[in-house]
Each structure stands twice: as structure tokens, then as C-alpha cells.
C-alpha positions as CSV (number, residue, x, y, z in Angstrom):
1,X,66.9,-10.7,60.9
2,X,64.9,-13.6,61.4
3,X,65.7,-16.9,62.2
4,X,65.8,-19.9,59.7
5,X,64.1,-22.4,61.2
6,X,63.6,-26.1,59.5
7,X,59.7,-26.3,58.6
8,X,60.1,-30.1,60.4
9,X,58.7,-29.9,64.5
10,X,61.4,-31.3,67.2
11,X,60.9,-33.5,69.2
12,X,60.3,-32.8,72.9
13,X,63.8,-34.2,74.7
14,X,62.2,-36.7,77.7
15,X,63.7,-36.4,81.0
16,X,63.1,-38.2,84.2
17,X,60.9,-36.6,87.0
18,X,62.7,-36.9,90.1
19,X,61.2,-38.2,93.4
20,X,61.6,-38.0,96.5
21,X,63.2,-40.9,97.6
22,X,66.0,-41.4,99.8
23,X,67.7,-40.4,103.1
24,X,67.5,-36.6,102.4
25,X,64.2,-36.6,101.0
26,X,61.3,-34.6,102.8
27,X,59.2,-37.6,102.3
28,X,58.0,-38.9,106.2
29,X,55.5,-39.2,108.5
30,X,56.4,-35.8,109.2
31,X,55.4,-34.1,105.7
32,X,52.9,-36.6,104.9
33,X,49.5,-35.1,103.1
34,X,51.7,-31.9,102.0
35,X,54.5,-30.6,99.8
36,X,56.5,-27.7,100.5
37,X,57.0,-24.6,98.1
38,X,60.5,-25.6,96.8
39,X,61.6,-27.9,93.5
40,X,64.2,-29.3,92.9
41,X,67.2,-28.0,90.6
42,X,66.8,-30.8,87.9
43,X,63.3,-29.7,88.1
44,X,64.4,-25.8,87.7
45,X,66.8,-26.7,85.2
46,X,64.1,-28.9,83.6
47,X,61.5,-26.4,83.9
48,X,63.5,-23.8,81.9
49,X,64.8,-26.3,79.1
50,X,60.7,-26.5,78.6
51,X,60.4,-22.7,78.7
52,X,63.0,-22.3,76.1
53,X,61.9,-25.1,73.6
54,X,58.3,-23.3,74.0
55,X,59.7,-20.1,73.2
56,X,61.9,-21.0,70.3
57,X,58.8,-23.7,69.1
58,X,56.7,-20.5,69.0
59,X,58.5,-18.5,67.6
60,X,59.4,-20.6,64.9
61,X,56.3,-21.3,64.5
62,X,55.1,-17.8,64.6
63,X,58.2,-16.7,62.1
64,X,56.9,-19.7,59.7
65,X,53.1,-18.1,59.7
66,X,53.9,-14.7,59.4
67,X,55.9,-15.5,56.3
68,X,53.3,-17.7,54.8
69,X,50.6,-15.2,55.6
70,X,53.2,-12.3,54.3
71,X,53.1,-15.1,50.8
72,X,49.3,-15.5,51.2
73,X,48.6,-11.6,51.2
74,X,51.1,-10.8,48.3
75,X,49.7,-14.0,46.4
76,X,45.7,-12.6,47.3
77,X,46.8,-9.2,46.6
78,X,48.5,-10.4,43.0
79,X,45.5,-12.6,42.6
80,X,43.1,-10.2,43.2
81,X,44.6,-7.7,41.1
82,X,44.8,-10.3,38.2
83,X,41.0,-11.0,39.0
84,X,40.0,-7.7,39.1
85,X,41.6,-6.9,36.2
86,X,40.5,-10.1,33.5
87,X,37.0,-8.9,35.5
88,X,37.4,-5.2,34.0
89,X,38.8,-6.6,30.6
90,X,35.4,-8.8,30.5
91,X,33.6,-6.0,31.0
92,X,35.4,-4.0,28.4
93,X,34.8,-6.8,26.0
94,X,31.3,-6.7,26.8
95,X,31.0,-3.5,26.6
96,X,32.3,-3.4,23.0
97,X,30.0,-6.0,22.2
98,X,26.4,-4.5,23.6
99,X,27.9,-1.3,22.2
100,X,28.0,-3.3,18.6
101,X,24.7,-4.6,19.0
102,X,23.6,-0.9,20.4
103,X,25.0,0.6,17.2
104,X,23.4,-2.0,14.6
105,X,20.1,-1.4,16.3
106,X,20.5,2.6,16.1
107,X,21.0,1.9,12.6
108,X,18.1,-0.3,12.1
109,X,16.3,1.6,13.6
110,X,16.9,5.2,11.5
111,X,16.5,3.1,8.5
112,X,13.1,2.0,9.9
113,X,12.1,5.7,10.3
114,X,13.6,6.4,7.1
115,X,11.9,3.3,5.1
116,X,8.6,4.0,7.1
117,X,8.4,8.0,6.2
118,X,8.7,7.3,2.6
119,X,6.2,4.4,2.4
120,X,4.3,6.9,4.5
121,X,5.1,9.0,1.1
122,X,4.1,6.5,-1.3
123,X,0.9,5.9,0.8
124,X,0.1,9.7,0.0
125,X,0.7,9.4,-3.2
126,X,-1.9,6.5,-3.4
127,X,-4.7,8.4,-1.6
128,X,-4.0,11.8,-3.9
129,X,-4.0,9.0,-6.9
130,X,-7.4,7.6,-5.3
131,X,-8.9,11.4,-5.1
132,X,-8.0,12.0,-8.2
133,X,-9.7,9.5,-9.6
134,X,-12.8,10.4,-8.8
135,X,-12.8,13.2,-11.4
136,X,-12.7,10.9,-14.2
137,X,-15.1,8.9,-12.7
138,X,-17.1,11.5,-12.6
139,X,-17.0,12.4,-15.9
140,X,-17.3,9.1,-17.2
141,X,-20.6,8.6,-15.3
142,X,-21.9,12.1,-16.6
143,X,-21.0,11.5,-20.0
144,X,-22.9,8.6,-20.3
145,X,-26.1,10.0,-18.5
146,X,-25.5,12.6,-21.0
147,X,-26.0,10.4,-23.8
148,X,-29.1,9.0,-22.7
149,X,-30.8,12.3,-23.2
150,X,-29.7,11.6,-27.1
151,X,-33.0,11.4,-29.6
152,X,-34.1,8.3,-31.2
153,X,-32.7,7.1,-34.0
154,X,-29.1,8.3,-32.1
155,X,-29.3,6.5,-28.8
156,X,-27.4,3.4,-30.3
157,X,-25.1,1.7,-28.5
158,X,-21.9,3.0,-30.5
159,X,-18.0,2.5,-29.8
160,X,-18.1,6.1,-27.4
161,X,-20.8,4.4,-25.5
162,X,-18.6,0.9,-25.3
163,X,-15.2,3.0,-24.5
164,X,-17.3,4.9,-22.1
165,X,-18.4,1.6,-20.3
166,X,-14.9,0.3,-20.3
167,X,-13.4,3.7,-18.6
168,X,-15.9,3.4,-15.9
169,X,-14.9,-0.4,-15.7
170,X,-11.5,0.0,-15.6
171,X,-12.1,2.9,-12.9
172,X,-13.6,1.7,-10.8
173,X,-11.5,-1.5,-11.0
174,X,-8.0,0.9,-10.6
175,X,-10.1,2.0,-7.4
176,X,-10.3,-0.8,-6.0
177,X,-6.7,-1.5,-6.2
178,X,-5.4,1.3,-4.9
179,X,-7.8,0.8,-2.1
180,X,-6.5,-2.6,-1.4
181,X,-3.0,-1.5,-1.9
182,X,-3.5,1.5,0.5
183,X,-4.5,-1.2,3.2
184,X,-1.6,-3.2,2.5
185,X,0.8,-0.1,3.1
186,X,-1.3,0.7,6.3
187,X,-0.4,-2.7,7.6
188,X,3.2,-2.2,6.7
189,X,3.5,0.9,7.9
190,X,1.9,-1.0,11.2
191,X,4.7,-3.3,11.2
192,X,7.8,-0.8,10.5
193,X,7.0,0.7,13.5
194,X,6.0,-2.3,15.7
195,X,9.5,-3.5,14.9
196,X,11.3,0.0,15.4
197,X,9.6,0.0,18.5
198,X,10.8,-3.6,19.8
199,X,14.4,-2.2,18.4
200,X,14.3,1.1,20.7
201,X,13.4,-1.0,23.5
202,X,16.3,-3.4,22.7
203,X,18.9,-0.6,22.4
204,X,17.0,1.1,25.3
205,X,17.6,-2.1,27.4
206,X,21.3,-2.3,25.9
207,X,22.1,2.1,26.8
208,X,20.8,0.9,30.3
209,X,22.9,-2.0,30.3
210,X,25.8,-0.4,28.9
211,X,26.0,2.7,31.1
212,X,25.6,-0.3,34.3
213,X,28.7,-1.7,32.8
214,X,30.4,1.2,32.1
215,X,30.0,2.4,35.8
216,X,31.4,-1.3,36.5
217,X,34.4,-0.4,34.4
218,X,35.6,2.6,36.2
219,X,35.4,1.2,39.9
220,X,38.4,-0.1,41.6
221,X,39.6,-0.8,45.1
222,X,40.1,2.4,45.8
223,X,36.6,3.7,44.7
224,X,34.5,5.3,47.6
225,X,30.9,4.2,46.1
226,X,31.7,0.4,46.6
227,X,29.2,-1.5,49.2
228,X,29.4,-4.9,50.2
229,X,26.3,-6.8,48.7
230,X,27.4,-10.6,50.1
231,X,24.1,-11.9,48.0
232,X,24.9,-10.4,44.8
233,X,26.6,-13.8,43.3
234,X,23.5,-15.6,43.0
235,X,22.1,-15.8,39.8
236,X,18.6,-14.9,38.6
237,X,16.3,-17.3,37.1
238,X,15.3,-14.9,34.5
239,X,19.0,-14.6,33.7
240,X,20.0,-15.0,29.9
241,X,23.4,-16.3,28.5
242,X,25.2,-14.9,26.0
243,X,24.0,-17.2,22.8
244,X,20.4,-16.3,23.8
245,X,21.6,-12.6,24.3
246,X,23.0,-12.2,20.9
247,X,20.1,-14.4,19.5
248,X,17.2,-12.3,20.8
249,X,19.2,-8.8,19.5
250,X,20.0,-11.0,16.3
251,X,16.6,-12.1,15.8
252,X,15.2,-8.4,16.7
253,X,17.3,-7.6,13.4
254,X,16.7,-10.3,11.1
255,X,12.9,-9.4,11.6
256,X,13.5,-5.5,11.7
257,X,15.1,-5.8,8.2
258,X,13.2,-8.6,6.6
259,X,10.2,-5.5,7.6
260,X,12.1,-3.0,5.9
261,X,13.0,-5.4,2.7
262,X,9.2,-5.9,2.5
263,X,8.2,-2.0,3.3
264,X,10.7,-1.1,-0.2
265,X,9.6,-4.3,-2.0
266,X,5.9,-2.7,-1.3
267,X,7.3,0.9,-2.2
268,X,8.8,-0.3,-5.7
269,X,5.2,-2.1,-6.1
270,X,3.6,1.1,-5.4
271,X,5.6,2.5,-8.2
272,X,4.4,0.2,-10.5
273,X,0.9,0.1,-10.0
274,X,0.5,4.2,-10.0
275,X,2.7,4.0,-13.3
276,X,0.7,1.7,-14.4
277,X,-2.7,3.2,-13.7
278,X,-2.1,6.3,-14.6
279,X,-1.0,5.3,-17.6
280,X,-3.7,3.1,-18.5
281,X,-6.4,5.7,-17.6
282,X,-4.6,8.7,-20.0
283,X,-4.7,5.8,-22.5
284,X,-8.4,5.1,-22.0
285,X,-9.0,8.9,-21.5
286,X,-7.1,9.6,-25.3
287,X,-9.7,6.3,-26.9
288,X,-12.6,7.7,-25.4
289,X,-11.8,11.3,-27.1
290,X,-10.8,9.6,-29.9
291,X,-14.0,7.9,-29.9
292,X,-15.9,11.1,-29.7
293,X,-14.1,11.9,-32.5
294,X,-15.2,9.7,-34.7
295,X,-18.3,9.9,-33.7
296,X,-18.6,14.0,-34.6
297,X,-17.1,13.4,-37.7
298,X,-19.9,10.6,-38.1
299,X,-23.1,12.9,-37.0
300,X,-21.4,15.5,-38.5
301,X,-21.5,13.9,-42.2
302,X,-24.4,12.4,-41.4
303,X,-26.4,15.5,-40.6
304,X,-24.2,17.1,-43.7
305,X,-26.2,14.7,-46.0
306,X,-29.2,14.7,-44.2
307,X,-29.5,18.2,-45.0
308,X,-28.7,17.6,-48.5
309,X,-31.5,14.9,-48.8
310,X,-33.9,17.7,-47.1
311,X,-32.7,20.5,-49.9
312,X,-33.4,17.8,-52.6
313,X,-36.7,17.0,-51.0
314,X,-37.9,20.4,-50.4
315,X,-37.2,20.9,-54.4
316,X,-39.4,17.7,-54.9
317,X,-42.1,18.6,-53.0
318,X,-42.2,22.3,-54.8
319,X,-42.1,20.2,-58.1
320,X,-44.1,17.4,-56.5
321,X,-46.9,20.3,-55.7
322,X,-46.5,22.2,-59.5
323,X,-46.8,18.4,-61.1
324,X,-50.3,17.9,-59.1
325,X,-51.4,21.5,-59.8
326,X,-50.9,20.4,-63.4
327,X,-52.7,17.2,-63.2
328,X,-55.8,18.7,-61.5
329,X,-55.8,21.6,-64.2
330,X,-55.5,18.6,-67.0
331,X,-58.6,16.6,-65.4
332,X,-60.2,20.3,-65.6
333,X,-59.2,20.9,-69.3
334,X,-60.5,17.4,-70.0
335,X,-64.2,17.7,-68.5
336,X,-65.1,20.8,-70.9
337,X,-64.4,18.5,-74.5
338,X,-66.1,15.4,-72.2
339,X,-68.7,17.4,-71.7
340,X,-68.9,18.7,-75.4
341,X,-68.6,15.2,-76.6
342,X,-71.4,14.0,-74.2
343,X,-73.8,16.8,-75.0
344,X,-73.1,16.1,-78.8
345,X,-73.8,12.2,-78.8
346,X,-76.9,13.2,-76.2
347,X,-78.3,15.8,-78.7
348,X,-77.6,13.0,-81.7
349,X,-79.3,10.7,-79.4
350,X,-82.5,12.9,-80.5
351,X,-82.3,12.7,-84.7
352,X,-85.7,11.6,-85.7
353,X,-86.7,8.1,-87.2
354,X,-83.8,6.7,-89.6
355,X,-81.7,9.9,-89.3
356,X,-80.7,7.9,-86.2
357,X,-77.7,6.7,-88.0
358,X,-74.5,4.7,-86.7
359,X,-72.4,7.2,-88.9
360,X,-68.5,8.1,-88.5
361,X,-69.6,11.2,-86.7
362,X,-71.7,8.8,-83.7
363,X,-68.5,6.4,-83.6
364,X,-66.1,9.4,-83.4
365,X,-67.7,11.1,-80.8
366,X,-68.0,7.8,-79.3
367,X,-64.9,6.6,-79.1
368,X,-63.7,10.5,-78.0
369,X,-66.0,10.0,-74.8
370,X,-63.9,6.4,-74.1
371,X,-60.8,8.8,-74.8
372,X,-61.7,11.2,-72.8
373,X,-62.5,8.9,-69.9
374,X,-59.6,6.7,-70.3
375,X,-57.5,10.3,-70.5
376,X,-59.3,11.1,-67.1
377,X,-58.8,7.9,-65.5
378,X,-55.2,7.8,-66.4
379,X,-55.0,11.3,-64.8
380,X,-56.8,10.7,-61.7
381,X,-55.0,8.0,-60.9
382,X,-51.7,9.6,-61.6
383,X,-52.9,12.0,-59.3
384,X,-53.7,9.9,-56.7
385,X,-50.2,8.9,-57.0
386,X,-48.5,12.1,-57.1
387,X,-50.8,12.9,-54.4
388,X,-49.2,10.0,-52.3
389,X,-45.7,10.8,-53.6
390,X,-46.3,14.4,-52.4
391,X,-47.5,12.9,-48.5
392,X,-44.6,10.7,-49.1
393,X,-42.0,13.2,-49.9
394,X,-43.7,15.4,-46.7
395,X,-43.2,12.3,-44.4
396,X,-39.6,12.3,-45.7
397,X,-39.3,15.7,-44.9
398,X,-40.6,15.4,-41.1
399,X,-38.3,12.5,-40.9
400,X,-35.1,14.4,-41.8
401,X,-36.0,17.7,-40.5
402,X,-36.5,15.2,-37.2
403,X,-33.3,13.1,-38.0
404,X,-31.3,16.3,-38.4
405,X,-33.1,17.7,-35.1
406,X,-32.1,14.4,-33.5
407,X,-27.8,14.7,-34.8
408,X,-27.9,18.3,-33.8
409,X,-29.0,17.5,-30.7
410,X,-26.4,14.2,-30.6
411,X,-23.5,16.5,-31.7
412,X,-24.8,19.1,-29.0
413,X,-24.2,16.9,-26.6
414,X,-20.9,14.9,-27.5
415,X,-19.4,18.3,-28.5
416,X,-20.7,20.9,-25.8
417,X,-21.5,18.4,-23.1
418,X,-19.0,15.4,-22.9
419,X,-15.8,16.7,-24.8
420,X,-16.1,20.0,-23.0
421,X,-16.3,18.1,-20.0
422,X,-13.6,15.7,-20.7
423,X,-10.8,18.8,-20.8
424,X,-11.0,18.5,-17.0
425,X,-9.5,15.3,-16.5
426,X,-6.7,14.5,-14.6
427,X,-3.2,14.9,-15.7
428,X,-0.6,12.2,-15.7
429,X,1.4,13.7,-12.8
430,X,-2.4,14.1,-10.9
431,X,-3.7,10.3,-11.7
432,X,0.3,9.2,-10.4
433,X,-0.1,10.7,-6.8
434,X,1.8,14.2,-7.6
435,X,0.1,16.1,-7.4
């Protein structure tokens, strides 16, 4: 059982050193310059009062330390416990937290893949839209190189030729776009995956982290792969804290999802503009055919009464021809009785002496040679004019046989050559990236 000592120190009793002095001392000439081996018995007695105040100082003092030192060990031991444990709870914490953060970014980063592989989509669907509209263009183009072979008077500049021009406009204006907007999903597919990258590398960083911790978690005293590393308290420069920890994985996300709001803001845009387009090139597609339409019913009925012009003509100029027949065979009829008349007054001319009378006969016969000529003149020149009609009504007929030549040849080509073509254009589903 040990000893209850009071903590206070006592006092070291003083006692008086005895000397020798005296009649029985060995102090004398005899003994001068030495001492013998004995002491004396208040010196015994004193010596061994010393001895056992030392002994009972130490031990007190020795019974004082080993209970503060039995205090200190089970205070260290409690403390080091209650250390080691907040220390293993702090790690816990922290390990809930990166494993937060970890799972956020896991889940930014699938819906980055996700988000990226259907813009990747949508970005298809743009370059089969742009391939497919190179077939109308196409078309377009030919149709109106096509026309250009038409015959004059038909090469006019007519609504199919204006809703021609406008298709290849708005083509090539629709091409553009989607050329732009293919760029534009190029550099946001760019992005999605410069920020899913800086993501993995975050989580990366955090499932390295993570595991370190996690190996933290599990060692305690009693673990066999525990060194001593007496430097490992100092902290590294590059060192973060825990607001600028959480702000860099924060601000990782912010700009990983502000990405993938853009990349389906982009998507929904993509929508539009291939709705859009597609629907603006069927509608241009169904004027241009309507056009055409038109336009053969237009050459058709034109040709229709060109041809019934050329009929009425051809039964002009058969009439045209029997009228001048006639008029030649009346200037023939009337040169005989001229010629009667003529010889008559010419032999009358002859009558001898006063017999050369002024009678009714001479002014008949004259004024029948004025009738006569006047009857010839009037058919001449009505010949000369039914002549001319006739070269007129032949010029008409070259012009409408040519006209008629010339719509034939239009129709041919609207008909066999541009609508025929036009039945390959692109559906709605091929012009919208579909197909």
C-alpha cells in the first residue's frame, strides 16, 4: 500500500557538528595533521537520521512521480484516444464530403457524355441535312440552264424563272447556315468535352484522395503499416484550404453545367433551324412546281391557239392562192375585149375622109377601152395586194409554225426536262437530317 505523503517538502532538522574539544578529545600535538577512522555516536546517530530522511524524502518523492506519471499516461492515453478519434471522425467527415463532390462530378460528367453524344447526333443530322441539300441545288441550277436552251420568243424571264432564282437563293443561303451552325456545334462539342475532361481529372484527383483518406480511416495504434515520418506536420505551400477546395470543384461545376445548358440550348436551336429549313425548301420546292404548272398550262394554250391560228391561216392562204388565180385569169379575160376594142377604134381610125366621124360607136368603144383599163388597173392592183396578203399570210405561217416549234420545244423542256427532274428532290424527313 503506498504511503500518503503530504505534497509539501520538510525541512531538514539542523543539528550541531561536534568537535573535538575537551580533555578526552584526540585533538594534540600527538594527532596533529591526521584524524583517525572513528566518529563519533552523535555523528552515527546523526548520520543515520540523514539516511533515513533521504530515504523517506525519496521515496515520497518517488511515490508522488510515479503517481503523477501513472495520471499523465492515463491522461496521454485518454487524450490520445480522444485525438485520434475526433482525427478519424474528421476524416470520416471529409471523406463524406470529397465523396459528395466525387459523386456530383460523376454525374456531371455522364450528363456531359450524354449531352455531348446527342449534340454529336444533332451535328449529324445537320451534315446529312447539308448533303442533302445539294440535290435540290442541283436541280435548281439544271433547271435553269435548261431553260436557257428555250427558243426565242419563250426565253422570257417568267415567274418559273423568278421562283427558280429564289430556290437557288434561298439554297444556298440555308447552306450557309447550316454550315455556320455545324461550326458552332463543333466548338460546343469542343467544350463539352474540355470540361468533362477537367471534371474526370477533378473526380480522378478526389478517387485518389479519397482512397488516401480512406486508408487514413482504417489505421490505428495497433496497425502494423504505421512509420514514423517526424516531418510530415509541415504544411505545403501549394496546400489549399477547404473554401478554395470546394470553390475549385464548385466552379468546375458551375462551368461544366453552364456547357451543358448551352450544348441543349444549341440542340433545341438545331431543331428549329432543320424544321425550319426543311420546311421552307418543300414550300419553295411545291411554288416552283406550281410554277411549272402554270406555265404548261400557259404554253400549252398558247400553242393550242397557235395551232388554231395556223389551221385558219393555211385555209387563207388556200383561198388567198384561188382568189389570185382568179384575179390573174380576170386580167386575162379582160385583155381579149381590150384588145377587140383597141383593134376596132385602130381599124375606125382608118375610115376615109369625113366617114371619120365622132359617132356613138367611136365614143363607145372609147370609153370601153378607159373601162377596160380602169377594170385592169383595179385588178392589178388588187393583185398586187392579194399578192402581198398571200406573202403576208406565208410570213404568218412561218411565224407560227416557228412559234409553235418554239412552245413545243418550251413545254419539252419544263415538262420532260425540269418537272421530271424535280420528282427527285429531297423529302421532308431527308432535307431535316433523317435520313
Amino acid at each position: 500500500m503506498a504511503q500518503t505523503v503530504p505534497p509539501c517538502e520538510l525541512r531538514a532538522k539542523e543539528y550541531d557538528v561536534a568537535r573535538n574539544t575537551g580533555a578526552y578529545t584526540s585533538s594534540g600535538l600527538a594527532t596533529a595533521g591526521f584524524r583517525t577512522a572513528k566518529y563519533l555516536l552523535e555523528e552515527w546517530f546523526q548520520n543515520c537520521y540523514a539516511r533515513y530522511h533521504q530515504a523517506f524524502a525519496d521515496r515520497d518523492q518517488s511515490e508522488r512521480q510515479r503517481h503523477e506519471s501513472q495520471q499523465l499516461a492515463s491522461e496521454t492515453q485518454a487524450l490520445a484516444q480522444r485525438t485520434q478519434q475526433d482525427s478519424t471522425r474528421r476524416v470520416g467527415e471529409r471523406l463524406q464530403d470529397m465523396h459528395g463532390w466525387k459523386s456530383e462530378l460523376q454525374r456531371e460528367v455522364e450528363a456531359l457524355v450524354a449531352e455531348t453524344d446527342l449534340l454529336l447526333a444533332q451535328k449529324q443530322r445537320l451534315e446529312r441535312a447539308l448533303d442533302a441539300t445539294e440535290v435540290p441545288f442541283s436541280i435548281a441550277t439544271d433547271n435553269l440552264q435548261c431553260r436557257e436552251r428555250r427558243q426565242h420568243p419563250n426565253l422570257v424571264r417568267d415567274c418559273v424563272e423568278t421562283e427558280l432564282l429564289k430556290e437557288a437563293e434561298l439554297i444556298r443561303n440555308i447552306q450557309e447556315l447550316l454550315k455556320r451552325t455545324i461550326m458552332q456545334a463543333v466548338s460546343q462539342i469542343r467544350l463539352n468535352r474540355e470540361h468533362k475532361e477537367t471534371c474526370e481529372m477533378d473526380w480522378s484527383d478526389k478517387v485518389e484522395a479519397y482512397n488516401i483518406d480512406e486508408t487514413c480511416g482504417r489505421h490505428h495504434s495497433q496497425s502494423t503499416q504505421v512509420q514514423a515520418h517526424p516531418h510530415s506536420t509541415a504544411f505545403q505551400e501549394s496546400a489549399s484550404t477547404p473554401e478554395t477546395w470546394a470553390k475549385f470543384t464548385q466552379d468546375n461545376l458551375c462551368r461544366a453545367q453552364r456547357e451543358r445548358l448551352a450544348s441543349a440550348n444549341l440542340r433545341v436551336l438545331v431543331d428549329c433551324i432543320l424544321r425550319d429549313t426543311s420546311e421552307d425548301l418543300r414550300l419553295q420546292c411545291d411554288a416552283v412546281n406550281l410554277a411549272f404548272g402554270r406555265r404548261c398550262e400557259e404554253l400549252e394554250d398558247a400553242r393550242h391557239k397557235l395551232q388554231q391560228h395556223l389551221h385558219k391561216t393555211l385555209r387563207e392562204i388556200t383561198d388567198q392562192e384561188h382568189n389570185v388565180a382568179a384575179l390573174k385569169q380576170a386580167i386575162k379575160d379582160k385583155e381579149a375585149p381590150l384588145r377587140v376594142a383597141q383593134t376596132r377604134l385602130y381599124l375606125r381610125s382608118r375610115r376615109p375622109n369625113v366617114e371619120l366621124c365622132r359617132d356613138a360607136a367611136q365614143f363607145r368603144l372609147v370609153s370601153e377601152v378607159e373601162e377596160l383599163n380602169m377594170s385592169l388597173a383595179a385588178l392589178r392592183e388588187k393583185l398586187l395586194e392579194a399578192e402581198q396578203s398571200l406573202r403576208n399570210l406565208e410570213d404568218t405561217h412561218m411565224s407560227l409554225e416557228k412559234d409553235i416549234t418554239a412552245m413545243t420545244n418550251s413545254l419539252f423542256i419544263d415538262r420532260q426536262k425540269c418537272m421530271a427532274h424535280r420528282t427527285r428532290y429531297p423529302t421532308l424527313l431527308q432535307l431535316a437530317g433523317y435520313q
